[in-house]
PQR file of N, CA, C, O and H, with PARSE charges and radii, in Angstrom:
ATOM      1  N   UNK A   1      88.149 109.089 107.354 -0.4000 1.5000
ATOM      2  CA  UNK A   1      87.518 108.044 108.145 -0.0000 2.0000
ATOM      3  C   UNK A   1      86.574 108.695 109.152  0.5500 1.7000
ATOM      4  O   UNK A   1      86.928 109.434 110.071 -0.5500 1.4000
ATOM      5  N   UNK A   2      85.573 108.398 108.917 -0.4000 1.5000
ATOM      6  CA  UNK A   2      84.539 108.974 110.816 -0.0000 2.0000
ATOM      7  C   UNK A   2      84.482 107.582 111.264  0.5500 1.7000
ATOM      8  O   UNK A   2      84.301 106.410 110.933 -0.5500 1.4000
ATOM      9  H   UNK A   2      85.286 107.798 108.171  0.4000 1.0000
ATOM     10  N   UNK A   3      84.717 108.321 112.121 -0.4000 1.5000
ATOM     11  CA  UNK A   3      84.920 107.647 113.394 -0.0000 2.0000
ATOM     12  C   UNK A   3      83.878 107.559 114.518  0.5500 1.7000
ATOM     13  O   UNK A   3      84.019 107.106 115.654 -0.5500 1.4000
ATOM     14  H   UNK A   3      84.864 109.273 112.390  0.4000 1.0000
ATOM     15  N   UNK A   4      82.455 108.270 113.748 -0.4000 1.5000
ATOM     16  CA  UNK A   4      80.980 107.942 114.218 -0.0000 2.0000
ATOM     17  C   UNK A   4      80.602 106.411 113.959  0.5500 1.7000
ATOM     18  O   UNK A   4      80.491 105.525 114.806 -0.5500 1.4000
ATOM     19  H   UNK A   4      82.340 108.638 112.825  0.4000 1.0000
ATOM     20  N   UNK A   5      80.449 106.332 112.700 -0.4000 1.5000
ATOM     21  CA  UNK A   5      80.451 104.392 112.243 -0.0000 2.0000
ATOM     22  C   UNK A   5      80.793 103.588 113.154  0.5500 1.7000
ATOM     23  O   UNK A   5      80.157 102.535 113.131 -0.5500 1.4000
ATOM     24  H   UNK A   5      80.540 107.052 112.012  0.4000 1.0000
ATOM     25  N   UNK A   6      81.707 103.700 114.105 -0.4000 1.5000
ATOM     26  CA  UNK A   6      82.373 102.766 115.136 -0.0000 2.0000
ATOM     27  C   UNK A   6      81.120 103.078 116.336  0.5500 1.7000
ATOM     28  O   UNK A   6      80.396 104.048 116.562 -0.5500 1.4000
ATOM     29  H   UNK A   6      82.224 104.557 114.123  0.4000 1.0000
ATOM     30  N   UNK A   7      81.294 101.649 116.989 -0.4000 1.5000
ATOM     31  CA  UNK A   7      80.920 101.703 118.196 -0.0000 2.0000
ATOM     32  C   UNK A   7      81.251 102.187 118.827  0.5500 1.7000
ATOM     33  O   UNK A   7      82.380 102.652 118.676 -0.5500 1.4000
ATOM     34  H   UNK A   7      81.881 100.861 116.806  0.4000 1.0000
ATOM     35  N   UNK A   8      80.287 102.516 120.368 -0.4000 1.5000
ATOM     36  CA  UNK A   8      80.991 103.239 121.899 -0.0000 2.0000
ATOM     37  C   UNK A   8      82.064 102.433 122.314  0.5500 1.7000
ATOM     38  O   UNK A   8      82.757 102.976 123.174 -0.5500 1.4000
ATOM     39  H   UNK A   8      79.370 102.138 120.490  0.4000 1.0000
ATOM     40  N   UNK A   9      82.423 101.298 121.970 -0.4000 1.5000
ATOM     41  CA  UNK A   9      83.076  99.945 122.776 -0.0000 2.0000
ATOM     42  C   UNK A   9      83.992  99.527 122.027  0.5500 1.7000
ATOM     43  O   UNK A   9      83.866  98.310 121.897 -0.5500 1.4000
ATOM     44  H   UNK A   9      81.860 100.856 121.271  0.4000 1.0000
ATOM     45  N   UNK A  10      85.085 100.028 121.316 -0.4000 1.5000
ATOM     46  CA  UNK A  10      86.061  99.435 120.189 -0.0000 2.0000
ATOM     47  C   UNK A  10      86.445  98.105 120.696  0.5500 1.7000
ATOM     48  O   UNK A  10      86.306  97.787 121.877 -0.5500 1.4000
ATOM     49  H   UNK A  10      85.188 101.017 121.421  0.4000 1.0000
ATOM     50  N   UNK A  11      87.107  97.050 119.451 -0.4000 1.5000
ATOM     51  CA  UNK A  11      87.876  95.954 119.854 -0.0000 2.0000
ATOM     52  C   UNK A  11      89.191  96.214 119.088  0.5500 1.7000
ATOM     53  O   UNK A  11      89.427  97.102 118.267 -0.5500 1.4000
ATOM     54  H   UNK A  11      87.220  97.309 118.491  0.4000 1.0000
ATOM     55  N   UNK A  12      90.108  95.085 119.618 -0.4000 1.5000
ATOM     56  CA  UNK A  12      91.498  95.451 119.123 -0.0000 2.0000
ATOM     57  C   UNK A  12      91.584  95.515 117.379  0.5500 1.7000
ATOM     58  O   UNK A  12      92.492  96.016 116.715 -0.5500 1.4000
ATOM     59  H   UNK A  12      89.916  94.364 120.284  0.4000 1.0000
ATOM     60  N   UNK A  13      90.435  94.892 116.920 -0.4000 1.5000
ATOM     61  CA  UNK A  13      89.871  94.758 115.672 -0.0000 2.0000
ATOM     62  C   UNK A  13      89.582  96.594 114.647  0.5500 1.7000
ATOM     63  O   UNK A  13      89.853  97.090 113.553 -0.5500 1.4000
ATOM     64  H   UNK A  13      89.698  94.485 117.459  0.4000 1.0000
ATOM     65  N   UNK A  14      88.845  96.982 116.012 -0.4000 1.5000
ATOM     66  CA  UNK A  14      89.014  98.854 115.392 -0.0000 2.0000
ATOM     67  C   UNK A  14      89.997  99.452 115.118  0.5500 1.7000
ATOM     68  O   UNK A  14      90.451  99.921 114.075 -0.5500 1.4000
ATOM     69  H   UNK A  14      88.625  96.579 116.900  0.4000 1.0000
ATOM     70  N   UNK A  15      90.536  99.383 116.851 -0.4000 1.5000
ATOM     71  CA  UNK A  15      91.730 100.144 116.779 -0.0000 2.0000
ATOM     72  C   UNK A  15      92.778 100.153 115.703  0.5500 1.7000
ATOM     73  O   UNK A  15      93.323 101.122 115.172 -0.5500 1.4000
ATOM     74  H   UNK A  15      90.167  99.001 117.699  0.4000 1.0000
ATOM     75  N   UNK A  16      92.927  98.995 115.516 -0.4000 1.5000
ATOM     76  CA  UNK A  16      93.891  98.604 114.015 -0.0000 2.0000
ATOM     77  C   UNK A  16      93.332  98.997 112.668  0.5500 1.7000
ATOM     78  O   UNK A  16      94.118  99.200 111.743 -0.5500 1.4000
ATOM     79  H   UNK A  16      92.484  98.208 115.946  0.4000 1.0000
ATOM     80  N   UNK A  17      91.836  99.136 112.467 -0.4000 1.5000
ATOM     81  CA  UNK A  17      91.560  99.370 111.174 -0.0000 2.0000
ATOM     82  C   UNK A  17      91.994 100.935 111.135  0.5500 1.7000
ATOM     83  O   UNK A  17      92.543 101.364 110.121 -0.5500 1.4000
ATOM     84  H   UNK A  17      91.197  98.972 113.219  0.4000 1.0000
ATOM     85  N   UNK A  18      91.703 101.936 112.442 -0.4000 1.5000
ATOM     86  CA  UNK A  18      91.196 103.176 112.595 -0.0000 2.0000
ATOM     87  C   UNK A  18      92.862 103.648 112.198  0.5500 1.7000
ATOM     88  O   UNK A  18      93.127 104.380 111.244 -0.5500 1.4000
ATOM     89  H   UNK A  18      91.257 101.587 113.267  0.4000 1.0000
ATOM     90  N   UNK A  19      93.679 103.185 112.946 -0.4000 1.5000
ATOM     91  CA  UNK A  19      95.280 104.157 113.426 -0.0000 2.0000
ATOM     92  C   UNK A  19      95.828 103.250 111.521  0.5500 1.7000
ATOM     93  O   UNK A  19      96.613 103.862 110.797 -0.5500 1.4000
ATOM     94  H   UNK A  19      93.463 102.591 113.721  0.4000 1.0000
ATOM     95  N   UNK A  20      95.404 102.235 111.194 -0.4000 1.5000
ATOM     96  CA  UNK A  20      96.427 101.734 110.575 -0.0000 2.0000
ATOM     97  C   UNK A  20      97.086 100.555 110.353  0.5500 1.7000
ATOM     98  O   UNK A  20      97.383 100.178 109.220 -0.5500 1.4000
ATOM     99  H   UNK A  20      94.766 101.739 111.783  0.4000 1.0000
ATOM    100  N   UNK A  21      97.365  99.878 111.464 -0.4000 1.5000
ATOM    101  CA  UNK A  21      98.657  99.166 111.637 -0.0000 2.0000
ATOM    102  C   UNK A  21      98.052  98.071 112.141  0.5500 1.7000
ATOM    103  O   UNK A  21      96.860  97.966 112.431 -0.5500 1.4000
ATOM    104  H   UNK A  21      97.124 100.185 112.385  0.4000 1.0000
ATOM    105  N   UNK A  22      99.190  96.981 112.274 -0.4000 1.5000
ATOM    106  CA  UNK A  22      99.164  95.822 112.510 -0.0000 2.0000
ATOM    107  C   UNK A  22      98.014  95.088 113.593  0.5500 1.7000
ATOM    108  O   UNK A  22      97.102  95.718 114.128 -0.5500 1.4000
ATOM    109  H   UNK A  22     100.159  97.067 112.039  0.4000 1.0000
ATOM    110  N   UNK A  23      98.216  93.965 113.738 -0.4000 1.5000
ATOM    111  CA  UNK A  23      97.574  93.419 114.962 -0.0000 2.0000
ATOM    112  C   UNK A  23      98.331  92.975 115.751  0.5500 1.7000
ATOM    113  O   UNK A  23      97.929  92.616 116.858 -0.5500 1.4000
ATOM    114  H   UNK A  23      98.958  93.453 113.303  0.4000 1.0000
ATOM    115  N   UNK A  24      99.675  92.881 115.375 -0.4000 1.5000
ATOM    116  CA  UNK A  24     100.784  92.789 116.737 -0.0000 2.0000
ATOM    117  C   UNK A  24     100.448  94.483 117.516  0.5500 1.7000
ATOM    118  O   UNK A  24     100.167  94.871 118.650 -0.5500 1.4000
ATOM    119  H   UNK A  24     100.002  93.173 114.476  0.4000 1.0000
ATOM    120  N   UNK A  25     100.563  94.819 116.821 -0.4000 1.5000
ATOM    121  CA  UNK A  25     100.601  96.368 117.543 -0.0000 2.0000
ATOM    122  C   UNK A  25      99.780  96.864 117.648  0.5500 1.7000
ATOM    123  O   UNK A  25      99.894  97.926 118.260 -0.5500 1.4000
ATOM    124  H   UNK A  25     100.792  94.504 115.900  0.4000 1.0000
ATOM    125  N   UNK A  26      98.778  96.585 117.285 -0.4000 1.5000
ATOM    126  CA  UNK A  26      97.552  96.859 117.799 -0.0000 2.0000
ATOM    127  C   UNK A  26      97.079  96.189 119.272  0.5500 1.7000
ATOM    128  O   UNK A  26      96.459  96.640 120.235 -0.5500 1.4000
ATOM    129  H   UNK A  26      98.686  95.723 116.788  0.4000 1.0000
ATOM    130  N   UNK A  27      97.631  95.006 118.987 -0.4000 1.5000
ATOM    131  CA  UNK A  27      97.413  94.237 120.824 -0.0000 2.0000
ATOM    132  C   UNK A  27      98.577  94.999 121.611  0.5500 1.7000
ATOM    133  O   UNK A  27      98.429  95.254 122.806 -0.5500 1.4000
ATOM    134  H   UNK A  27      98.135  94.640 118.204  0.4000 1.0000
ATOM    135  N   UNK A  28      99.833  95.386 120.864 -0.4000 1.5000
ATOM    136  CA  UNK A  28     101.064  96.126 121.883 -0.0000 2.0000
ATOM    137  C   UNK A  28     100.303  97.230 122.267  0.5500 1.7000
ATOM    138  O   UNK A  28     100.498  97.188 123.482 -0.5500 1.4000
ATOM    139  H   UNK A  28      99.953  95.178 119.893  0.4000 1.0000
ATOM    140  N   UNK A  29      99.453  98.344 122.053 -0.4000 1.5000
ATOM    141  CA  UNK A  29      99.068  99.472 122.402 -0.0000 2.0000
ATOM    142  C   UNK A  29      97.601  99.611 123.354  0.5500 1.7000
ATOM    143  O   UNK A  29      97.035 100.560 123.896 -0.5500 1.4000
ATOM    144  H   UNK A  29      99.295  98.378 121.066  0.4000 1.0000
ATOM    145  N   UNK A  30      97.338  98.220 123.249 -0.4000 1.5000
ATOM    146  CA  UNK A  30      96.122  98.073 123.735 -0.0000 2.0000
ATOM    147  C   UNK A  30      96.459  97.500 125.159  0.5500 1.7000
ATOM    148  O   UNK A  30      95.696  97.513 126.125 -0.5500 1.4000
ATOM    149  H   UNK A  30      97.798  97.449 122.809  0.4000 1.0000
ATOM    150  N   UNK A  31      97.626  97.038 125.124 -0.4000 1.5000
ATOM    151  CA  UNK A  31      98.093  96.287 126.402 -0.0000 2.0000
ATOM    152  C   UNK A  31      99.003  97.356 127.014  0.5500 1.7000
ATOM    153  O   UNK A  31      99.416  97.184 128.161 -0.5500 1.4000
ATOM    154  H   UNK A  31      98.247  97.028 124.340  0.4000 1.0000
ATOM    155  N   UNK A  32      99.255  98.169 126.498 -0.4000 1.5000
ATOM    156  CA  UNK A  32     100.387  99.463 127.199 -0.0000 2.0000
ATOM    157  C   UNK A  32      99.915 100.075 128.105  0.5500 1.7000
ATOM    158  O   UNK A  32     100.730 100.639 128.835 -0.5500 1.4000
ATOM    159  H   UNK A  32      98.920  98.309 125.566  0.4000 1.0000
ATOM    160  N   UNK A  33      98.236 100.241 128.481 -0.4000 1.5000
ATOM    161  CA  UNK A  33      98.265 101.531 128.975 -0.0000 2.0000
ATOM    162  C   UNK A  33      97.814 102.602 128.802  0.5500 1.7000
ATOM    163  O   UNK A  33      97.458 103.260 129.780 -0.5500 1.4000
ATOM    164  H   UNK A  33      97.574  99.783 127.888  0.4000 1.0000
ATOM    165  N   UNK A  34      97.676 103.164 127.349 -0.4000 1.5000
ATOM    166  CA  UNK A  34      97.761 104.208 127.042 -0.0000 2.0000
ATOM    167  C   UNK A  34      96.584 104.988 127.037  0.5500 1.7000
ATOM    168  O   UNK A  34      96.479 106.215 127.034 -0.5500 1.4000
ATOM    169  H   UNK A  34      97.965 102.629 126.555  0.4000 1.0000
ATOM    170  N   UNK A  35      95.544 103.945 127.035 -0.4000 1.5000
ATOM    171  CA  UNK A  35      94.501 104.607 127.454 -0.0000 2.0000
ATOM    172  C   UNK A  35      93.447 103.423 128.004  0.5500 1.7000
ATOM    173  O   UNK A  35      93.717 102.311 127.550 -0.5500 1.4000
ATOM    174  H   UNK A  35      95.630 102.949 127.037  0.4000 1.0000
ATOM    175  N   UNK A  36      92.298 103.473 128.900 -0.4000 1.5000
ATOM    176  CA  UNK A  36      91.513 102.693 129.464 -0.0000 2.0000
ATOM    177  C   UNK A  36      91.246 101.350 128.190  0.5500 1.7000
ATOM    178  O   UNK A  36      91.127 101.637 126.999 -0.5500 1.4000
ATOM    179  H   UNK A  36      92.078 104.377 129.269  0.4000 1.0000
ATOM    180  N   UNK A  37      91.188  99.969 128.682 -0.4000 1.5000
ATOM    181  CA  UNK A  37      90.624  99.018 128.561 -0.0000 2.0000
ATOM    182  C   UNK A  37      89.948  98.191 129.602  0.5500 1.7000
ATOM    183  O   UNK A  37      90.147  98.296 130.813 -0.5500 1.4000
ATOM    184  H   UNK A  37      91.284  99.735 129.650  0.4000 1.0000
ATOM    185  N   UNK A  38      89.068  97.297 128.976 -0.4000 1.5000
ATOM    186  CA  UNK A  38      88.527  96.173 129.879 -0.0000 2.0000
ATOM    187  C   UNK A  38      88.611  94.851 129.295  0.5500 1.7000
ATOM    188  O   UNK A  38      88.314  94.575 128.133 -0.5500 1.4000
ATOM    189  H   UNK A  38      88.906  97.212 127.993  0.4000 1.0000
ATOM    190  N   UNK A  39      88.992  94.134 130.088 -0.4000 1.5000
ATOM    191  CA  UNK A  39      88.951  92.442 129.590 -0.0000 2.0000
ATOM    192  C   UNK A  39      87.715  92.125 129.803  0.5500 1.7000
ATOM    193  O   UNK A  39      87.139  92.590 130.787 -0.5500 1.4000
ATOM    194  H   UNK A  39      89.234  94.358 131.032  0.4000 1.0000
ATOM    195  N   UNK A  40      87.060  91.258 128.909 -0.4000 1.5000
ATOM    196  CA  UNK A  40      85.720  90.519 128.870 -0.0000 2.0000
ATOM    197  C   UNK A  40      85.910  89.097 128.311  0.5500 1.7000
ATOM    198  O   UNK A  40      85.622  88.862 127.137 -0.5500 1.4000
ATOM    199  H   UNK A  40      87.527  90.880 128.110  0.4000 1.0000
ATOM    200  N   UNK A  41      86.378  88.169 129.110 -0.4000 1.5000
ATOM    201  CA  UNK A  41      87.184  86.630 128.733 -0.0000 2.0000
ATOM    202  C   UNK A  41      88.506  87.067 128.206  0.5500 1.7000
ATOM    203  O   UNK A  41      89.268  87.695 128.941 -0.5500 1.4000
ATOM    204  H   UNK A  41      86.612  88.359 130.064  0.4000 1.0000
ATOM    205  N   UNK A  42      88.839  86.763 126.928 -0.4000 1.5000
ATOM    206  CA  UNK A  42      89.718  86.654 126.031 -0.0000 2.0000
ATOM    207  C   UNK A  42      89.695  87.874 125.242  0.5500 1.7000
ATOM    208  O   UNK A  42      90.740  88.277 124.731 -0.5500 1.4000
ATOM    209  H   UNK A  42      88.220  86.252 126.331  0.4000 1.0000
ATOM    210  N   UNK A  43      88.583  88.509 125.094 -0.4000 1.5000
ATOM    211  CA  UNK A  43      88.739  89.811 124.313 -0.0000 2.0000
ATOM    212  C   UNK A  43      89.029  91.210 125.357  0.5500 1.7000
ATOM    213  O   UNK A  43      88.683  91.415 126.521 -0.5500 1.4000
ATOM    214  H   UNK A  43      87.734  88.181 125.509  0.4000 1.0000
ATOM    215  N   UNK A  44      89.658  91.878 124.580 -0.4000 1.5000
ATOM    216  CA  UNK A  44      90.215  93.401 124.860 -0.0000 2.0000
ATOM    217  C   UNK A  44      88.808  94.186 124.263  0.5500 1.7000
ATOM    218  O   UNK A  44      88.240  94.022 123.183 -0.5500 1.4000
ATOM    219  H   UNK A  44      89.940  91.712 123.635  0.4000 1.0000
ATOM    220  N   UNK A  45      88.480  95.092 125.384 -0.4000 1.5000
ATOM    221  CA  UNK A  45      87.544  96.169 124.959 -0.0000 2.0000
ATOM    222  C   UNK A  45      87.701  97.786 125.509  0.5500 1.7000
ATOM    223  O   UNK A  45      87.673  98.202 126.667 -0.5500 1.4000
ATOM    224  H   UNK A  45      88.941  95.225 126.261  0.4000 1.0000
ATOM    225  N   UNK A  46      87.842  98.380 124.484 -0.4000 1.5000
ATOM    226  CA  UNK A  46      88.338  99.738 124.774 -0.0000 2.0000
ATOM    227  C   UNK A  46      86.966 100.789 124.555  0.5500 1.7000
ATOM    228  O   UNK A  46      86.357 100.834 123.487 -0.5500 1.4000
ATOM    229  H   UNK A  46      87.864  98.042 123.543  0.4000 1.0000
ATOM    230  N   UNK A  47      86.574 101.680 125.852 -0.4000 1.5000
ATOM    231  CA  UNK A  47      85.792 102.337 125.816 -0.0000 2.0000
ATOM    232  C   UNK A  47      86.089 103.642 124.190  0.5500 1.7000
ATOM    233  O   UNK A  47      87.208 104.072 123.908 -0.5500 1.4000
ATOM    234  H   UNK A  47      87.069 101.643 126.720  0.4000 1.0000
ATOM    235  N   UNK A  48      85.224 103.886 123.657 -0.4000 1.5000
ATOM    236  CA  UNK A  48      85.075 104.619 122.010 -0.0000 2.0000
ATOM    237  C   UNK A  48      86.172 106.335 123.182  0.5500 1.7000
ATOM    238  O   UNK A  48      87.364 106.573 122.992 -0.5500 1.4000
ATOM    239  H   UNK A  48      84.315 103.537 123.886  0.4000 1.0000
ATOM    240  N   UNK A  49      85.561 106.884 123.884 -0.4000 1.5000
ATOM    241  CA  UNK A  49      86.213 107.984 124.800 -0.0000 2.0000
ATOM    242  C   UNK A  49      87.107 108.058 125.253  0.5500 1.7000
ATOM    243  O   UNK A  49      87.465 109.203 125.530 -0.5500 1.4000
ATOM    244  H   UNK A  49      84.592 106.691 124.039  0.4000 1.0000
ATOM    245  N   UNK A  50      87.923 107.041 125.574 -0.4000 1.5000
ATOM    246  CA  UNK A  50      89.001 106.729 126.287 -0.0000 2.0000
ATOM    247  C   UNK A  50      89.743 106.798 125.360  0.5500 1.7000
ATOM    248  O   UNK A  50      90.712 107.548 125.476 -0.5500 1.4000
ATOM    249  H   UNK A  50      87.632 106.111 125.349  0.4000 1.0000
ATOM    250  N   UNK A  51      89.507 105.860 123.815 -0.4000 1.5000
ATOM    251  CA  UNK A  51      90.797 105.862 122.973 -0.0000 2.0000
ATOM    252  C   UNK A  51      90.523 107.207 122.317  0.5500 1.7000
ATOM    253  O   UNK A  51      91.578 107.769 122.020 -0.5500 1.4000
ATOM    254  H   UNK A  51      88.720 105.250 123.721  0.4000 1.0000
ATOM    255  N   UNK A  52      89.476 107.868 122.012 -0.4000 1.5000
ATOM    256  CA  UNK A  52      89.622 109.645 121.417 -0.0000 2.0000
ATOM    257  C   UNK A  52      90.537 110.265 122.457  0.5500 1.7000
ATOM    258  O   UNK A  52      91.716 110.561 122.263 -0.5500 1.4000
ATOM    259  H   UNK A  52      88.619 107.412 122.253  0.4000 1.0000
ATOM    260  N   UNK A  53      89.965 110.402 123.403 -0.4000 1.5000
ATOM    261  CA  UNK A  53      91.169 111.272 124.017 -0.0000 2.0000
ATOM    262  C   UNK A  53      92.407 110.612 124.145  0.5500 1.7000
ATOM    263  O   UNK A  53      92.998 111.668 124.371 -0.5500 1.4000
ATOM    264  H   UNK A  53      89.007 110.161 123.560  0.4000 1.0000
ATOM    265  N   UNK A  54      93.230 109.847 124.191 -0.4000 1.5000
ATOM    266  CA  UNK A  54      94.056 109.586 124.131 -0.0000 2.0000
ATOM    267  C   UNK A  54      94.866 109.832 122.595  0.5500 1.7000
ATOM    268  O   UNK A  54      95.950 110.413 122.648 -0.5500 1.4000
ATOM    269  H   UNK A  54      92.749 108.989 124.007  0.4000 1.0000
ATOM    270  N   UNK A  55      94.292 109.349 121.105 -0.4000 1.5000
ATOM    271  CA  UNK A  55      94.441 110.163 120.005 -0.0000 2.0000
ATOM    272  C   UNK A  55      94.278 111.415 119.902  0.5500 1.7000
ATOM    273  O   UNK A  55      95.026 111.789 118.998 -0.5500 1.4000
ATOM    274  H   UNK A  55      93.412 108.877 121.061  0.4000 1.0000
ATOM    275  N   UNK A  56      93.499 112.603 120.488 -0.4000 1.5000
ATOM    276  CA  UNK A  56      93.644 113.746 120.697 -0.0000 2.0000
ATOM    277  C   UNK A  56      94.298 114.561 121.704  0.5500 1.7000
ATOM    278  O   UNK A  56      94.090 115.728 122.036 -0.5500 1.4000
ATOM    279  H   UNK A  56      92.892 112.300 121.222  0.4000 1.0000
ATOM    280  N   UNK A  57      95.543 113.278 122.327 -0.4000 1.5000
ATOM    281  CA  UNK A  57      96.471 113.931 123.316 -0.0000 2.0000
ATOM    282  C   UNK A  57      95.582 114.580 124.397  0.5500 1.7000
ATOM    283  O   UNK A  57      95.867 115.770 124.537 -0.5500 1.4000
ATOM    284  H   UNK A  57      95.712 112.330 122.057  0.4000 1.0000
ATOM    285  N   UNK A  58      94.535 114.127 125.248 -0.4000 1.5000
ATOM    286  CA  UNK A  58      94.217 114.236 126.309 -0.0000 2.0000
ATOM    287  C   UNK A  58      94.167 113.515 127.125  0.5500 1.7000
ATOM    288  O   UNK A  58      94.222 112.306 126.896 -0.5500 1.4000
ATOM    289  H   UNK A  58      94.304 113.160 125.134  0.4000 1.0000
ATOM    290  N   UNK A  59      94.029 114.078 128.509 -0.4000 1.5000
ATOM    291  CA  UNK A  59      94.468 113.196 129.932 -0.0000 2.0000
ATOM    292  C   UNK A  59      92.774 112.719 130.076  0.5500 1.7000
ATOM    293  O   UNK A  59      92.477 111.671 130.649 -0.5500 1.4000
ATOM    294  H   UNK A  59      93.984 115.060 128.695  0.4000 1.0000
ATOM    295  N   UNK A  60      92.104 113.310 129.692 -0.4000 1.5000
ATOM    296  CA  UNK A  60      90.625 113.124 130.138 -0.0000 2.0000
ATOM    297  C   UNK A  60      89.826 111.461 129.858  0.5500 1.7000
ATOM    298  O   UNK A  60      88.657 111.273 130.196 -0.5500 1.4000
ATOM    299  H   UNK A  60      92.345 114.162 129.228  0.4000 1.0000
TER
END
């Protein structure tokens, strides 16, 4: 998978295609914490940097 194709701005819609898994758990991981999001109304938006480092086990 590259992971260039994706936007700077993932939605909970990426994240799930990219890791795999569900869309329950895809909204559970997106709502955890685990790495930066922003709400924009009703949608979840995760900066493209925020969720790499966090998949590459960095604090950055």
């Amino acid at each position: 998978m590259n992971l260039q194709n994706y936007p700077d701005v993932l939605s909970v819609k990426d994240i799930q295609d990219i890791l795999g898994i569900g869309t329950s758990k895809a909204y559970a991981l997106a709502k955890s914490d685990a790495f930066h999001t922003v709400r924009v109304g009703p949608l979840i938006k995760i900066p493209k940097q925020s969720f790499l480092n966090w998949l590459n086990g960095s604090n950055n």
